[in-house]
C-alpha positions in Angstrom: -30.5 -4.1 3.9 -27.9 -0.9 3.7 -24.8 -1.8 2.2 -21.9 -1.5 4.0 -19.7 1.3 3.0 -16.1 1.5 4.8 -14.9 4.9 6.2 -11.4 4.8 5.0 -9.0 7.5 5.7 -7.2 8.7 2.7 -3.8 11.0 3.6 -3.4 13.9 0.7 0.5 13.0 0.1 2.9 15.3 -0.3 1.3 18.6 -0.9 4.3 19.8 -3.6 3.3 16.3 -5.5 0.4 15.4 -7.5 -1.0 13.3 -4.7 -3.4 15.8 -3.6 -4.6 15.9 -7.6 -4.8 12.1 -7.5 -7.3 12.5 -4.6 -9.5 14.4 -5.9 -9.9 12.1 -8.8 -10.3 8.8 -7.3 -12.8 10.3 -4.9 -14.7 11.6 -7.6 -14.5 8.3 -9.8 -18.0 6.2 -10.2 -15.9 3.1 -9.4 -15.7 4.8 -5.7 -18.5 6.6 -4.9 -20.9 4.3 -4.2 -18.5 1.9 -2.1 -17.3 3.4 0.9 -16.8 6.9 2.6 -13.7 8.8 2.0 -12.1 11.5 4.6 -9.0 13.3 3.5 -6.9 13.4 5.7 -4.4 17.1 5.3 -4.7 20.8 4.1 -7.8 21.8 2.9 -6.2 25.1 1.0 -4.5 22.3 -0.7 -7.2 20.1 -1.6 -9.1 23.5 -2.7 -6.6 23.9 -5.0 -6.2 20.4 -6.2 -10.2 20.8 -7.3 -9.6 23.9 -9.4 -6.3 21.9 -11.0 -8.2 18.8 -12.2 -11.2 21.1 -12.7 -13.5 19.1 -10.9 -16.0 21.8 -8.8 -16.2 20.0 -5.5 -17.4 21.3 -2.4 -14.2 21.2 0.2 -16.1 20.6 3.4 -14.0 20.9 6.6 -14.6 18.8 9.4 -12.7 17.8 12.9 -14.8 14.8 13.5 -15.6 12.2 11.0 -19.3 12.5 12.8 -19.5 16.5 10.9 -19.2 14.3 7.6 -21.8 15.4 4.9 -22.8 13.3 1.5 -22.9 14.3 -1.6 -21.4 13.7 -5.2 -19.2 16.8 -5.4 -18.4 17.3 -1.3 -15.2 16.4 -0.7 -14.6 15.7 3.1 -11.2 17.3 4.3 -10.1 16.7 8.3 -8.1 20.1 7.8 -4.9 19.9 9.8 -3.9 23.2 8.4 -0.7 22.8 8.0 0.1 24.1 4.4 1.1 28.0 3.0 -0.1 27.9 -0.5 1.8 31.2 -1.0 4.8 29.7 -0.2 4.5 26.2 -1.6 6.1 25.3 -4.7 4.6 22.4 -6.7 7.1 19.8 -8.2 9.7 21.1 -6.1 11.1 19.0 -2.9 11.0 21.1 0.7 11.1 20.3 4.3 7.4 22.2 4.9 5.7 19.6 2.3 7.8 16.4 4.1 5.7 17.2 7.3 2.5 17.7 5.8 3.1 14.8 4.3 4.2 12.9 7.7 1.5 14.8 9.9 -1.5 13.5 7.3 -0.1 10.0 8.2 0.3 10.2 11.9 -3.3 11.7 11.5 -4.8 8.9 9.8 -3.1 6.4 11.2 -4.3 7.1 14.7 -7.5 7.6 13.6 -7.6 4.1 12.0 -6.1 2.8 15.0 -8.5 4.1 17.5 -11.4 2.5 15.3 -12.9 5.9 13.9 -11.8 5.2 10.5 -12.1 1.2 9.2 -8.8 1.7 7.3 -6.2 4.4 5.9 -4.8 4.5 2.3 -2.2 6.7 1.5 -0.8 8.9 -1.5 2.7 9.1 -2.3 5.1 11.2 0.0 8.7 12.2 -0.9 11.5 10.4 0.9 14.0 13.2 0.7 11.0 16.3 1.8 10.6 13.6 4.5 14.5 13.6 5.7 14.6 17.4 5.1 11.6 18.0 7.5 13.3 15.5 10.4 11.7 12.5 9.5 14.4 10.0 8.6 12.6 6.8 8.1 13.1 4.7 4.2 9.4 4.7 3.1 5.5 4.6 3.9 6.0 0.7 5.6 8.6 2.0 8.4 6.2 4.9 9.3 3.2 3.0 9.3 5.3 0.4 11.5 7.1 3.2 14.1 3.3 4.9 14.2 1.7 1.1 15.3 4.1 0.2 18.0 5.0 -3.1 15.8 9.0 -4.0 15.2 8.0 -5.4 11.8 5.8 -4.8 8.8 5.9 -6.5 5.9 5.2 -5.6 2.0 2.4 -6.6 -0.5 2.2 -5.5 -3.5 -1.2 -6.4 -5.8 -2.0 -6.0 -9.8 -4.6 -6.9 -10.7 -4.8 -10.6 -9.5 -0.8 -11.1 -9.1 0.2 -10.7 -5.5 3.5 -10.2 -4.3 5.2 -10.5 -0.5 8.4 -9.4 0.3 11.0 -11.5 2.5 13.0 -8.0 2.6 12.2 -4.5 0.5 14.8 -1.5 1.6 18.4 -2.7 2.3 21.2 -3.8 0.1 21.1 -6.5 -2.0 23.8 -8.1 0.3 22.0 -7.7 3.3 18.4 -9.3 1.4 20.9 -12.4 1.3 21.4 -12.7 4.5 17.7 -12.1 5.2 16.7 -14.9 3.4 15.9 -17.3 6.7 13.4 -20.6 7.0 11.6 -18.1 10.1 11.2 -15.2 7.9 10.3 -16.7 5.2 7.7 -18.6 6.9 7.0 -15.3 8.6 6.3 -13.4 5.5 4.2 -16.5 3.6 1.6 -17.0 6.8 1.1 -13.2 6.4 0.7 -13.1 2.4 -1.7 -16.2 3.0 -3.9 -13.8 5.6 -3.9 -11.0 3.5 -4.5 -13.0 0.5 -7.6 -14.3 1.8 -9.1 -11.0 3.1 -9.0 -10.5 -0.6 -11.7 -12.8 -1.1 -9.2 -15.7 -1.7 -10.0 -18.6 0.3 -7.3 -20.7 -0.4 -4.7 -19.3 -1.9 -1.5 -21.3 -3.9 1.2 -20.0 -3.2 4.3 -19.9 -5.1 8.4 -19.6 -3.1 10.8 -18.6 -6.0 14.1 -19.4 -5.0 17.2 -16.6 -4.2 19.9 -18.0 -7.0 19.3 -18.3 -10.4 18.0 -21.2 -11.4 16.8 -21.7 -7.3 20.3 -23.0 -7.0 20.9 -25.9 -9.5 21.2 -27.9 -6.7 24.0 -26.5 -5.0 25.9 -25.4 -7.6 24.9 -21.5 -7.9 24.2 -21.2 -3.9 22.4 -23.2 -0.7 19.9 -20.9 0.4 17.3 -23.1 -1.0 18.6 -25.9 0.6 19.7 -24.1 4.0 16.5 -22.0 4.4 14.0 -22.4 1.4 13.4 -25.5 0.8 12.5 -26.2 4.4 10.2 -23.1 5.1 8.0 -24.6 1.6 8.1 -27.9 3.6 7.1 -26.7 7.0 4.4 -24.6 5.7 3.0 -28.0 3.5 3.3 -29.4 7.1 0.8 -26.8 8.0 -1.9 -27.0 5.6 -0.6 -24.7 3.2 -0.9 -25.1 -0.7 3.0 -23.8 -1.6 5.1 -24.9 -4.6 8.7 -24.2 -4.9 11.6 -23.3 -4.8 11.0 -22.8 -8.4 13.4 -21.1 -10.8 12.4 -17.4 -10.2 12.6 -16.4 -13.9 9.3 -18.5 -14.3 7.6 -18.3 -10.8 6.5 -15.0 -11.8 5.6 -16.0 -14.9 2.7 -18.9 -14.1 1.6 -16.8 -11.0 0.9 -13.6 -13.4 -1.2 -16.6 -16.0 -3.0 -17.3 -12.7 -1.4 -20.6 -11.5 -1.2 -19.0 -8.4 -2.7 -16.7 -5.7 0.6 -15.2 -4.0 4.4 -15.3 -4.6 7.6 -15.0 -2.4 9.8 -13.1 -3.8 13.2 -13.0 -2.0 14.0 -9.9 -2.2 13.0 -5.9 -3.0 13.4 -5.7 -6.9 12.7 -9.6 -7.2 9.2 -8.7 -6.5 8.7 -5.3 -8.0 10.2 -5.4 -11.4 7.3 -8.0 -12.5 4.5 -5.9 -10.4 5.9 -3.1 -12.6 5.7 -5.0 -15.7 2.1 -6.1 -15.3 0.0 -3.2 -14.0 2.6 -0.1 -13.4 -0.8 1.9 -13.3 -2.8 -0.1 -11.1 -0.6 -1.5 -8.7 -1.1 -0.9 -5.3 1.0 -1.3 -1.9 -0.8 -3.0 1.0 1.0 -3.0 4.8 0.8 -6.5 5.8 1.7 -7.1 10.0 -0.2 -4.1 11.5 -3.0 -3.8 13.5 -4.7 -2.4 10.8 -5.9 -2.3 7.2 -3.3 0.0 4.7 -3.4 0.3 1.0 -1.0 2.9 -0.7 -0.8 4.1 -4.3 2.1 2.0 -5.6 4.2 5.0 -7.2 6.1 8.5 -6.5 5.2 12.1 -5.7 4.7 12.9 -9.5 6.6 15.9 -9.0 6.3 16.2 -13.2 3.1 16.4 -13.1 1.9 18.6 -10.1 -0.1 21.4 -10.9 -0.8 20.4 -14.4 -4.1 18.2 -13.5 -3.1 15.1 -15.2 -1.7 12.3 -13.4 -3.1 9.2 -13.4 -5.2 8.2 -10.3 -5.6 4.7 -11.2 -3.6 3.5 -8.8 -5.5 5.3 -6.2 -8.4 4.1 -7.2 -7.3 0.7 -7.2 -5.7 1.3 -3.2 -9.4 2.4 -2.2 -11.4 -0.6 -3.8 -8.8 -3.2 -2.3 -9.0 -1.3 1.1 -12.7 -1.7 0.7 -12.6 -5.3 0.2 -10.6 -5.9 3.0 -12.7 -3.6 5.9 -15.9 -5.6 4.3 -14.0 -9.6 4.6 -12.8 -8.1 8.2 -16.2 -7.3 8.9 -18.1 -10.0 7.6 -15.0 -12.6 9.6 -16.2 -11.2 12.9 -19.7 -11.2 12.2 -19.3 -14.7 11.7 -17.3 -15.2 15.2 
């Protein structure tokens, strides 16, 4: 029996970043190769170029199908959209040009993945400003990936390791992600980390709700979120079958779930949930997009705008995107081979 290898549809970044360097890398890691089937997905001039950087002699073979795909340790498999002057580009420097190379990679992928051609699409990092500059005004990967799937709402993970993380809100003010914190999204956001969680090969994950104040509140004292919203989302989701603790202080939530007390956290809020993800693996973490109609993992870090050109960024966190993307396709597959 052939095992099943995931074609997975992996966007270059921004081409003035180290993204495309990172690429090349995690392609040509041992811990990849023999699970699943990458396709770049951007400029093949770039990608080129990104091989001679790292100074890893690959083959850039250029397709317009994923059906004119060939094998082979050192062929790299570039859908060339051609959208990149290499005599003109200027690595580590931000530009309009790179934005949307960046954003037509995505689009690229995305509809690929969503038309069932590719089984999933993980993405390098793109700049935010390049994006802005180039007409794009959207605050990150999440909001394009949502826009490009016709859904009003997506929701964050991020993964480390075994510590898993989902957002009740990521990009607005800190006074806004108060105001956010509701009983329905909350319950929202925890029936989606529990999905994802178990596509991870998780089948039933504890779950861990941090509360919004310190101390989840004392009781009143330091705010009533957790009384108002909290503390009834934890019990209607007990209601339902789910194994969730909380709210517990959020100063030690993290804590436990990162010694492995537990599958998934809450966290209320953007930098509630990513200073710890941070903290435990800044080099392997990884940024999945839960709420679409398809399977996304994302490096979990910038452009590297430092270190473009210079062949040495670190493409764990790539690597660590593709294996979890591969995990997921393969529980997806295997859950409706079992329908």
């Amino acid at each position: 029996m052939t095992t099943y290898k995931p074609l997975l549809a992996i966007t270059m970044g921004d081409p003035a970043g180290a993204g495309p360097e990172i690429v090349v890398k995690a392609l040509n890691s041992p811990e990849v190769r023999p699970i699943c089937r990458g396709l770049v997905i951007g400029d093949a001039g770039v990608m080129r170029a990104a091989a001679e950087i790292v100074g890893i002699p690959m083959e850039i073979h250029t397709v317009s199908t994923p059906d004119e795909m060939r094998s082979g340790e050192r062929v790299l498999n570039v859908l060339d959209l051609k959208d990149v002057d290499l005599a003109t580009l200027v690595r580590g420097r931000v530009s309009a040009s790179a934005g949307k190379a960046a954003y037509d990679a995505i689009e690229k992928g995305t509809l690929l993945t969503l038309e069932g051609t590719t089984d999933a699409i993980v993405t390098s990092a793109l700049n935010k400003d390049a994006l802005n500059q180039a007409g794009y005004h959207f605050p990150g990967h999440t909001q394009i990936l949502a826009h490009l799937c016709g859904v009003s709402d997506a929701v964050m993970m991020l993964t480390a390791d075994n510590l898993r993380i989902v957002h009740v809100s990521t990009h607005v003010s800190l006074r806004q992600a108060c105001d956010l914190v509701t009983k329905e999204r909350i319950m929202r956001v925890l029936q989606l980390g529990v999905d994802a969680t178990r596509s991870m090969g998780v089948e039933k994950p504890r779950v861990v709700v941090p509360g919004l104040n310190p101390h989840s509140g004392e009781g009143g004292l330091f705010g009533t979120e957790e009384a108002d919203h909290i503390i009834p989302a934890i019990e209607e989701a007990k209601a339902l079958g789910f194994d969730v603790r909380g709210p517990l202080p959020p100063d030690t939530a993290f804590l436990r779930a990162y010694r492995g007390e537990f599958d998934l956290v809450i966290a209320m809020y953007h930098d509630q949930g990513h200073i710890p993800i941070k903290m435990a693996g800044f080099e392997k973490g990884v940024n999945v997009t839960l709420g679409l109609p398809i399977i996304r993992t994302s490096v979990d870090h910038g452009t590297v705008f430092g270190k473009a050109g210079k062949g040495t960024a670190d493409p764990t966190s790539m690597i660590e995107a593709i294996k979890l993307a591969t995990t997921m396709c393969r529980t997806a597959r295997d859950s409706s081979a079992r329908r």
